[in-house]
MARSEBA-685107 format. One record per atom (N, C-alpha, C): residue in one letter; x, z, y. Coordinates in steps of 0.001 Angstrom, whole numbers, padded with zeros to 6 digits, always signed. Layout:
<sites>
AXZY...
</sites>
This chain:
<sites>
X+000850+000000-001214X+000000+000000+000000X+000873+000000+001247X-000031-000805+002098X+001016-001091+003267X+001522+000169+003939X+000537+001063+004303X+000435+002033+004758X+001238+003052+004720X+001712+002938+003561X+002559+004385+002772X+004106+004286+003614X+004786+004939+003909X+005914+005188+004359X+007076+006230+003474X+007969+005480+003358X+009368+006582+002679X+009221+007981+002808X+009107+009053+001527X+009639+010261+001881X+010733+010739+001381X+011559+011473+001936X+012771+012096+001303X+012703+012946+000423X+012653+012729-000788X+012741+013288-002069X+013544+014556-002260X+014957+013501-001886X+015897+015159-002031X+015770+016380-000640X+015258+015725+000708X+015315+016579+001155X+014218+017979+000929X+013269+017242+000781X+011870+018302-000262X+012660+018619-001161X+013103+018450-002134X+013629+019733-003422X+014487+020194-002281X+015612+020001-001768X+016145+021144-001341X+015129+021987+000055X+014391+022135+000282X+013711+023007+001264X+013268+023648+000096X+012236+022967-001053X+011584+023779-002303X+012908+024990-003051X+013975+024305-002887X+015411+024931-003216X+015463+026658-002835X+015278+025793-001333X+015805+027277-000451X+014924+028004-000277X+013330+028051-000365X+012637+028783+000124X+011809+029604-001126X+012122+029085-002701X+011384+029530-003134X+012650+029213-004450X+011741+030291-006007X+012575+030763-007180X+011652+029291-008251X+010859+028817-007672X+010595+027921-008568X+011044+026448-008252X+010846+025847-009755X+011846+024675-009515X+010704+023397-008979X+011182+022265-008379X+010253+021507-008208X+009930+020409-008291X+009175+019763-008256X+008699+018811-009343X+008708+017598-008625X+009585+016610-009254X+009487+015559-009054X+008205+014513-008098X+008843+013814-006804X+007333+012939-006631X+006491+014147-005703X+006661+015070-006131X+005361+016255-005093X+005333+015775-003834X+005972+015480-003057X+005992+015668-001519X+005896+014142-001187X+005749+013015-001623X+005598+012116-002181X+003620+012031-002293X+003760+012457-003686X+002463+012724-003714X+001563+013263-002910X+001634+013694-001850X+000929+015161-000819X+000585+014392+000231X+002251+013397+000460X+001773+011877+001836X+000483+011126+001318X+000973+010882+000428X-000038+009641-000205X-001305+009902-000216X-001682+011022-000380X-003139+011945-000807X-003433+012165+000986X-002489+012563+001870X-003482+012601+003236X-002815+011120+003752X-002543+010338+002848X-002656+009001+003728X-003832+008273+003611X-004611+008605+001900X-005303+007860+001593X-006619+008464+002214X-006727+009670+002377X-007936+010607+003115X-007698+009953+004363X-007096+009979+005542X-007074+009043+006777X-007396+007480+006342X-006791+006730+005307X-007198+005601+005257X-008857+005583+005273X-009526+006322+004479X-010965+005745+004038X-011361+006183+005664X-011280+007339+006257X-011324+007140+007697X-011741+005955+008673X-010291+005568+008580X-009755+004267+009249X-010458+003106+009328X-010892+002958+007736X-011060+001699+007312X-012983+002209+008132X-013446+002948+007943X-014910+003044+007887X-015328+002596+009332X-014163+003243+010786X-013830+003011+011965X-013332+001381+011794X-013126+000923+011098X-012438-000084+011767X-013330-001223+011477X-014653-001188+010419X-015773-002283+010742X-016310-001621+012089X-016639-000492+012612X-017495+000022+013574X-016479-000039+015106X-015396-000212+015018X-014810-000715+016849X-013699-002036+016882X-013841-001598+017806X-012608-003000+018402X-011510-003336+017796X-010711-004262+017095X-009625-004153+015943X-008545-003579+017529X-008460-003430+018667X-007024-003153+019554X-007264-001409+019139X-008194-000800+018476X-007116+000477+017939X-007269+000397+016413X-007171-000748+015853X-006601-000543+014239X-005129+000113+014291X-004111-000313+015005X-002843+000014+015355X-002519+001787+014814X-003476+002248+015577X-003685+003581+015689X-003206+004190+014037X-003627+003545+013494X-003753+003975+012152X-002418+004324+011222X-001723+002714+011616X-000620+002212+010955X+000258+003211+012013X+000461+004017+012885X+001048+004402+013796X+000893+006142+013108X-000353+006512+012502X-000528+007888+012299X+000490+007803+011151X+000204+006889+010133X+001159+007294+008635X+002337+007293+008640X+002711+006368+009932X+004126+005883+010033X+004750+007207+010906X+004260+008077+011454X+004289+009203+012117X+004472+009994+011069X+003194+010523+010243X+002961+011601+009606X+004296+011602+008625X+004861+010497+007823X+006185+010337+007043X+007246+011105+008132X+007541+010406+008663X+008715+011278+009622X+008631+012583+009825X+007340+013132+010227X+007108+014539+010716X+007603+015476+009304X+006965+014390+008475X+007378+015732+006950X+008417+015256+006924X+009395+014255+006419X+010829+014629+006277X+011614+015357+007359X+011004+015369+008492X+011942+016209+010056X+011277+017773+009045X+010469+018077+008423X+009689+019436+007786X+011099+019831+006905X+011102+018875+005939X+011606+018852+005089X+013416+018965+004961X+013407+018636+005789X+015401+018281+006608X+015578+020008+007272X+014784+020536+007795X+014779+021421+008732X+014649+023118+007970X+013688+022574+006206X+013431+023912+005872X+014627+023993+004820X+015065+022635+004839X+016745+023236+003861X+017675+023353+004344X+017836+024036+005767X+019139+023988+006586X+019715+025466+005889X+018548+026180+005908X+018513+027753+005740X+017843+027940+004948X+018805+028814+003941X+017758+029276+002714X+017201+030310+003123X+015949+030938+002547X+015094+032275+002796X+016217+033265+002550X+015703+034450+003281X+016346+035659+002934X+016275+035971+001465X+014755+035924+000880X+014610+036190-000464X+015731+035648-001576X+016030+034227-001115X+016816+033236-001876X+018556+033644-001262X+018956+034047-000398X+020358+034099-000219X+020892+035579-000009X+019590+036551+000014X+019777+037757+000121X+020459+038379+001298X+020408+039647+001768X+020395+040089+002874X+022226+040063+003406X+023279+040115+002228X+024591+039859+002705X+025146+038998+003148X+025851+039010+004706X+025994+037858+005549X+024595+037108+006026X+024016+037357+005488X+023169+036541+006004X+023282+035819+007712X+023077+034166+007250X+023366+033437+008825X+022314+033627+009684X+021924+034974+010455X+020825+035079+011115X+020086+034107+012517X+021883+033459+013004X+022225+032649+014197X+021259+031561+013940X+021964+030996+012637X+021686+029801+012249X+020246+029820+011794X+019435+030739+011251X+018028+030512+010979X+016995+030774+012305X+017643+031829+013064X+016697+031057+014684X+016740+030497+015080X+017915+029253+015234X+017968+027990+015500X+016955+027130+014286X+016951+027430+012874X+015872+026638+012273X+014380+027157+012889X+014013+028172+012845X+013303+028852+013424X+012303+027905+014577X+013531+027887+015585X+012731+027295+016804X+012654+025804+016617X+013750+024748+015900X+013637+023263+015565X+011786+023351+014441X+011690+024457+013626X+010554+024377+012853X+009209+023955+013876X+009399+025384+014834X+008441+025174+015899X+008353+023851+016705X+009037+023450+017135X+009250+022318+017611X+008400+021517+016881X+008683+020925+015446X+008367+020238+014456X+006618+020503+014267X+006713+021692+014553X+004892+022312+013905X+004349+021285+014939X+004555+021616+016158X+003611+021138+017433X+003989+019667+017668X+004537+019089+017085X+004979+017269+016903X+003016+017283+015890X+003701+017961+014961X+003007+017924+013309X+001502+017670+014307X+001071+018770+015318X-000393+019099+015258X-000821+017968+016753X+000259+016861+017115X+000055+015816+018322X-000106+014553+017497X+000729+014650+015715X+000122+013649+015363X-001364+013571+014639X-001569+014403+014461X-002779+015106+013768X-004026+014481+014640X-004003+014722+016604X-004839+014385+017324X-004980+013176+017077X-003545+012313+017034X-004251+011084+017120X-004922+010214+015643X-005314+011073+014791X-006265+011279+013411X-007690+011912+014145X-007623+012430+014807X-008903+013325+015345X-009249+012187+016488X-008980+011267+017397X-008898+010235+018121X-009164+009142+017143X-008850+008774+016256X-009266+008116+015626X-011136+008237+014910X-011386+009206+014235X-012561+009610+013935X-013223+009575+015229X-012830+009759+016376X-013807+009607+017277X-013946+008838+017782X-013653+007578+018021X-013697+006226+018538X-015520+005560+017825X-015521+005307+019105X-017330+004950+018570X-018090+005849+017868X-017775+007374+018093X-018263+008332+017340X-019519+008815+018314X-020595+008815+018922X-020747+009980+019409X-020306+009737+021037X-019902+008912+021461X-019509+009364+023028X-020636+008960+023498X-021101+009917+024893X-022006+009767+025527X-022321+008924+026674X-022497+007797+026754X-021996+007482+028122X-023531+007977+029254X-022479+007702+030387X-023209+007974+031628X-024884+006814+031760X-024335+005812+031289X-025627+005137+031595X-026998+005241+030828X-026447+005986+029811X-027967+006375+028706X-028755+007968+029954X-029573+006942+030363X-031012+007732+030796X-031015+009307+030043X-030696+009758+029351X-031153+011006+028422X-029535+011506+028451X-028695+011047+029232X-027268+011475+029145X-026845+012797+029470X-027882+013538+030396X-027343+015083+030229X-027860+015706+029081X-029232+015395+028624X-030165+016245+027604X-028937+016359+026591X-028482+014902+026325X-027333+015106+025185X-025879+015817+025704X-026051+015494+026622X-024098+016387+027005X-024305+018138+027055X-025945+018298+027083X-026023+020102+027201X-026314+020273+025901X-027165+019345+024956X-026877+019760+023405X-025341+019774+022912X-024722+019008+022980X-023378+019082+022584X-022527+020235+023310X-022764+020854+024277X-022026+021656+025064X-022747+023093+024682X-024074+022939+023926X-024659+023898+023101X-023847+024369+021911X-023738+023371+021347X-022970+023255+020077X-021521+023789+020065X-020724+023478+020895X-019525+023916+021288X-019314+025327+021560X-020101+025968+022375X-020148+027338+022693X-020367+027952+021734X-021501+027701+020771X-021569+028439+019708X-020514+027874+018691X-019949+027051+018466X-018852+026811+017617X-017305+027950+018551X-017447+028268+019918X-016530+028864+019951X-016761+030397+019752X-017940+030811+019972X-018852+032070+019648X-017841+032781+018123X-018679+031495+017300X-018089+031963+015868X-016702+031950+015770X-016112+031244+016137X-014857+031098+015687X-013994+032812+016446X-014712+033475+017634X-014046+034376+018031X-014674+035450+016885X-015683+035779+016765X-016322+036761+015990X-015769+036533+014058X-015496+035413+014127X-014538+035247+012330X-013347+035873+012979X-012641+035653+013664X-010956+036317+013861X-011204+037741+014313X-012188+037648+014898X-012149+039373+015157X-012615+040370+013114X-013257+039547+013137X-013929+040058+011623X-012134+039963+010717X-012019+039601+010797X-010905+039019+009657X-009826+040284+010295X-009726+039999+011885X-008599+041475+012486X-008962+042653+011626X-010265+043174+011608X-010589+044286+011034X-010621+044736+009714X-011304+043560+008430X-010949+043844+007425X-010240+042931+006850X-009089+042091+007610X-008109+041295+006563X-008637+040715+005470X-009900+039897+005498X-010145+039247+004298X-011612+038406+005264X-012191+037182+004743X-013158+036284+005217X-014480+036668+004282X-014258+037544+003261X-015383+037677+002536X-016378+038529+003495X-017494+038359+003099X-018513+039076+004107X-018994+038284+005590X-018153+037223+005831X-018087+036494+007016X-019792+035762+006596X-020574+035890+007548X-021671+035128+007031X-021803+033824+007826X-020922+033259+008716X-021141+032537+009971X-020564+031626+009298X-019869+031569+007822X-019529+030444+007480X-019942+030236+005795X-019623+028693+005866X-020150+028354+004253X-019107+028680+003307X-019106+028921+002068X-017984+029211+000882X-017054+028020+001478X-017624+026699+001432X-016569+025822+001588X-015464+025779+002423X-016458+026374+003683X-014951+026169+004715X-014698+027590+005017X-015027+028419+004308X-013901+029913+004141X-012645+029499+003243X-012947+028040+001412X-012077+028283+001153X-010880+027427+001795X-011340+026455+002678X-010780+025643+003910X-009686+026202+004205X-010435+027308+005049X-009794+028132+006114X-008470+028850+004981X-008482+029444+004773X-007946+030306+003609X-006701+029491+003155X-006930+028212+002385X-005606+027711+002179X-004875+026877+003435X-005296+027036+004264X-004853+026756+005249X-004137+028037+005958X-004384+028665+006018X-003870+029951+006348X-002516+029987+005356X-002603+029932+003766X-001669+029929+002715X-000388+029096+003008X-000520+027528+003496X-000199+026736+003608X+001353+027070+005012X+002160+027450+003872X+003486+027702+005018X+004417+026555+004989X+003875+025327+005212X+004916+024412+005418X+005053+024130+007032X+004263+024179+007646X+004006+024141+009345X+003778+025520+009765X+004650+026863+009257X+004588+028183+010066X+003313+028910+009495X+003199+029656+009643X+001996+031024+008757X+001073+031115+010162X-000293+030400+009742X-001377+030812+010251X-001840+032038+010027X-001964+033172+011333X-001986+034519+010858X-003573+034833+011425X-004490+033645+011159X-006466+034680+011904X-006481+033194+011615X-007911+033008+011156X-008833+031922+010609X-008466+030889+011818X-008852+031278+012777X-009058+029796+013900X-007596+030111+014861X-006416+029425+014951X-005466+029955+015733X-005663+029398+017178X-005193+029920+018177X-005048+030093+019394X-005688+028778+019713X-004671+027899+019654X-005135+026628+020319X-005964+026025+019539X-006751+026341+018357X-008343+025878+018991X-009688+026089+019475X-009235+027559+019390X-010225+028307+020886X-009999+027485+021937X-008659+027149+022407X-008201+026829+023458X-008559+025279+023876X-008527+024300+023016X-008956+023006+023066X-010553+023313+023189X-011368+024044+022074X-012769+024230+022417X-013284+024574+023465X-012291+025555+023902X-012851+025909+025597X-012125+024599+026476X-011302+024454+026459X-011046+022899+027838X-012176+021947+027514X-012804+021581+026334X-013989+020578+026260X-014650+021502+026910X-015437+022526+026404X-016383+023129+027226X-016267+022584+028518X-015576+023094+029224X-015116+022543+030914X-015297+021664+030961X-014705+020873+030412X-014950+019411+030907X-016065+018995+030626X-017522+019295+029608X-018680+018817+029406X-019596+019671+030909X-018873+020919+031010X-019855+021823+032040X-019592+020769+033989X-018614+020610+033739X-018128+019798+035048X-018878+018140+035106X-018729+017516+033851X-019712+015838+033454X-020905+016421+033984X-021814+017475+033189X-023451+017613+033348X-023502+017850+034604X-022695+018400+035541X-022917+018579+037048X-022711+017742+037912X-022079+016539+037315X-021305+015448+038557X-023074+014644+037983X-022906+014182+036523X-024031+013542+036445X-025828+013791+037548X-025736+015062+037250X-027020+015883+037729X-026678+015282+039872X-025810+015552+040152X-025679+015243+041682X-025995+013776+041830X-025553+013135+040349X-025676+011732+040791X-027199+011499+041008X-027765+012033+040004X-029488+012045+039469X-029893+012208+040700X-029695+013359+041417X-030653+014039+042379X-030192+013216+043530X-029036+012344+044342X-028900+012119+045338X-029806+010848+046062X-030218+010646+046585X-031702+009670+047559X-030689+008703+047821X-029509+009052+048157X-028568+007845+048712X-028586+006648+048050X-028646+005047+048389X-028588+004185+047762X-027309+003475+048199X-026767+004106+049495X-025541+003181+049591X-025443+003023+050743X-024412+002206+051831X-024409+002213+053018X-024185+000706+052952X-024302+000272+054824X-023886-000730+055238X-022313-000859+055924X-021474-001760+055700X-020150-001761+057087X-020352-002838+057436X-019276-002768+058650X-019441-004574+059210X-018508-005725+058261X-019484-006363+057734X-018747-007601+056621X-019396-007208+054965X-020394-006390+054923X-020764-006176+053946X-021417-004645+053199X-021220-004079+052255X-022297-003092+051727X-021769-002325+050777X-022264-001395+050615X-021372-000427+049115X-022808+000087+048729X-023072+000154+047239X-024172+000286+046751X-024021+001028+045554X-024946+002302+045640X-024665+003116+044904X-025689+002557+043494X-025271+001680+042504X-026206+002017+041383X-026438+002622+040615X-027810+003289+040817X-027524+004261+039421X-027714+003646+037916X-028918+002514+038209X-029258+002184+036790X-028259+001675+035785X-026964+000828+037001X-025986+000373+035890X-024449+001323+035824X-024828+002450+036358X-023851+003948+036768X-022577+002945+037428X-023203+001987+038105X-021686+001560+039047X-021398+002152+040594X-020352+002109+041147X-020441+002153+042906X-020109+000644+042797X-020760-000143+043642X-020179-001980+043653X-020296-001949+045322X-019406-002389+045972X-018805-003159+047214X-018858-004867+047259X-020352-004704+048089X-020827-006466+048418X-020128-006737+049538X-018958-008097+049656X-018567-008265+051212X-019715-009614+051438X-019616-010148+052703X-020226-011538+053143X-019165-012672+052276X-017778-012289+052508X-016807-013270+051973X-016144-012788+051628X-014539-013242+050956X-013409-012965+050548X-012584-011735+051108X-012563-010453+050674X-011752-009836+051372X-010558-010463+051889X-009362-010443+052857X-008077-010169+052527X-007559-009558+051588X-006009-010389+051629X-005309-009507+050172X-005208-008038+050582X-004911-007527+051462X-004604-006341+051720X-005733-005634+051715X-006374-005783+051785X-008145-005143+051265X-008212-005102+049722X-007634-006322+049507X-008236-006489+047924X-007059-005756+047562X-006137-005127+047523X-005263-004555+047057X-005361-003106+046996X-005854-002539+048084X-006404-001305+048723X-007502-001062+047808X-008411-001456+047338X-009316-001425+046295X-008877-001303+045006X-008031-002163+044559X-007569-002213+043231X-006946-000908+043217X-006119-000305+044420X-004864+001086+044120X-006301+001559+043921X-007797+001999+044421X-008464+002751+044451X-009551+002516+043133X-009279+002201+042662X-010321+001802+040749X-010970+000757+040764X-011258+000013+042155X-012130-000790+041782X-011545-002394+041258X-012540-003228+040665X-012118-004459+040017X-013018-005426+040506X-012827-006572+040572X-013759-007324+040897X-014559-008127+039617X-015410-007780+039850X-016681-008609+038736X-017631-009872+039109X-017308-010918+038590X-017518-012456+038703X-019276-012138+038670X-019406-011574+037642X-021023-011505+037416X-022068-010671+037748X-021137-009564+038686X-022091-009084+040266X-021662-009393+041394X-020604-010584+041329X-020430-010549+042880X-019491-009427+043387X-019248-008307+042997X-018674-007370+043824X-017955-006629+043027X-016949-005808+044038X-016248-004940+043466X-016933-003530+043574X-016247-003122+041670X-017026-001985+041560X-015725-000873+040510X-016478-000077+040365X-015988+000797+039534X-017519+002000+038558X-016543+002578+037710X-018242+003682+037040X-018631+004331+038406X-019915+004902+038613X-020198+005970+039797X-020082+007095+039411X-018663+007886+039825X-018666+009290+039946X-018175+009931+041256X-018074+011181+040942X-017759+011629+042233X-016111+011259+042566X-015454+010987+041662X-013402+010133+042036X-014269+009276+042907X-015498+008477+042346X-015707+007066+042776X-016042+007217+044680X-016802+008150+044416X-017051+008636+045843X-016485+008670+046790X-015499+009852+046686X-014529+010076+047281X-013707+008670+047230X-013084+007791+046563X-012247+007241+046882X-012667+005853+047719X-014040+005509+047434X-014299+004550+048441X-014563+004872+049874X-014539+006273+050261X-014579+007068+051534X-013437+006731+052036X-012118+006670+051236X-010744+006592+051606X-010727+005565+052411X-011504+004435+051983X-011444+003044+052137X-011989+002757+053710X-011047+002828+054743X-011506+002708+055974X-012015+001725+056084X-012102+000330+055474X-012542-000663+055974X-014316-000737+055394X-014471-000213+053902X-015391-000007+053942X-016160+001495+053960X-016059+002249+054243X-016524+003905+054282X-017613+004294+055321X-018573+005036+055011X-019494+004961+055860X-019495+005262+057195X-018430+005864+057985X-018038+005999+058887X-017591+004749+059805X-017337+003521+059084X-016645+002251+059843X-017801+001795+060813
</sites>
């Protein structure tokens, strides 16, 4: 398969070497790519009848990523054997906080290529756009959803702080307790120490924001009477139905107009006549900038 990318064999046995008393098995680390290459492939492939082939790329870019990230895993956990494995005399303490922090390094590569797997699943997933009529009803259900997805996720780590174990957790299904759990187990990218770690409270809350900030720019757009102004040589028109701001002149701007527009988002469109951009509040503000056309001229 095209897809599949080289892994370093010997460098996996020797990390399996150093970190642990058992011996290891041929092909494993090998096998482990292949198994989350082929889980992203069926992904991929399902996305890739449903959008545009300019992010098939995406794909061939995650595996060709994800190979490297584990052999940089793999190169990095056999620099230094475990304490368990080389025992506490001499031990090179220098040299394993230097693996230490290259690991870290490596984790947070590991969890940037990961997004663009999570970017992938979301392409034609679900995005809301501005011009669907019912576009806040859905951005406050989804921003429903989120809060209470961050709700739980604080009340499982607090539960888990207290009695060190997920059993009893009722906020989740068997399945993704046993999810969570070997994922937690899973010390090849650093020891997850509480069900949901830091940063994805932290990503859950920046969406939050950013859905609470959309439903409010949208809602100003809803409520404002304004349809647009006049200048001398032409018009700026606020549409809502096609969520554009579009700039009608009588004729041809100058280049230096038309340039001044372009630094400011807008493009020109053959099949309204005018230059426009989406209508938000950037959009607002930046055609204000625009002395030649701004309602003040």
């Amino acid at each position: 398969m095209s897809n599949y990318h080289e892994i370093n064999e010997i460098a996996a046995r020797r990390a399996k070497e150093a970190n642990s008393f058992n011996s290891y098995k041929e092909g494993r680390a090998t096998a482990e790519y292949r198994s989350m290459v082929d889980d992203a492939t069926k992904v991929a492939e399902n996305q890739k009848k449903r959008v545009d082939p300019i992010h098939h790329e995406k794909i061939d870019r995650w595996c060709r990523k994800l190979a490297a990230n584990l052999n940089k895993n793999y190169e990095i956990a056999g620099r230094v054997p475990s304490l368990m494995i080389a025992g506490a005399s001499n031990f090179p303490t220098r040299k394993k906080e230097k693996q230490n922090a290259a690991n870290y390094r490596n984790i947070e590569e590991y969890r940037k290529i990961q997004g663009i797997l999570d970017k992938i699943r979301g392409v034609g997933m679900g995005g809301i756009s501005a011009d669907d009529p019912d576009a806040i009803n859905k951005l406050r259900a989804k921003l429903e959803s989120l809060e209470n997805n961050q709700s739980v996720m604080k009340a499982v780590n607090a539960y888990y702080r207290k009695h060190g174990t997920l059993d009893g957790v009722s906020d989740l299904s068997d399945d993704t307790k046993l999810k969570i759990q070997a994922q937690m187990n899973d010390t090849r990218f650093g020891r997850q120490t509480k069900p949901f770690p830091a940063w994805a409270l932290s990503n859950n809350n920046a969406e939050i924001r950013r859905l609470k900030k959309r439903i409010e720019t949208l809602g100003r757009m809803a409520g404002s009477s304004s349809d647009g102004w006049a200048f001398d040589g032409g018009k700026v028109v606020l549409n809502k139905e096609s969520n554009r701001l579009q700039i009608f002149f009588d004729g041809k701007p100058e280049e230096a107009l038309r340039t001044e527009l372009k630094c400011n988002g807008f493009r020109w469109t053959p099949s309204q006549g005018a230059w426009q951009r989406q209508l938000t509040d950037n959009a607002m503000r930046a055609v204000k900038q625009i002395v030649a056309v701004s309602p003040n001229t």
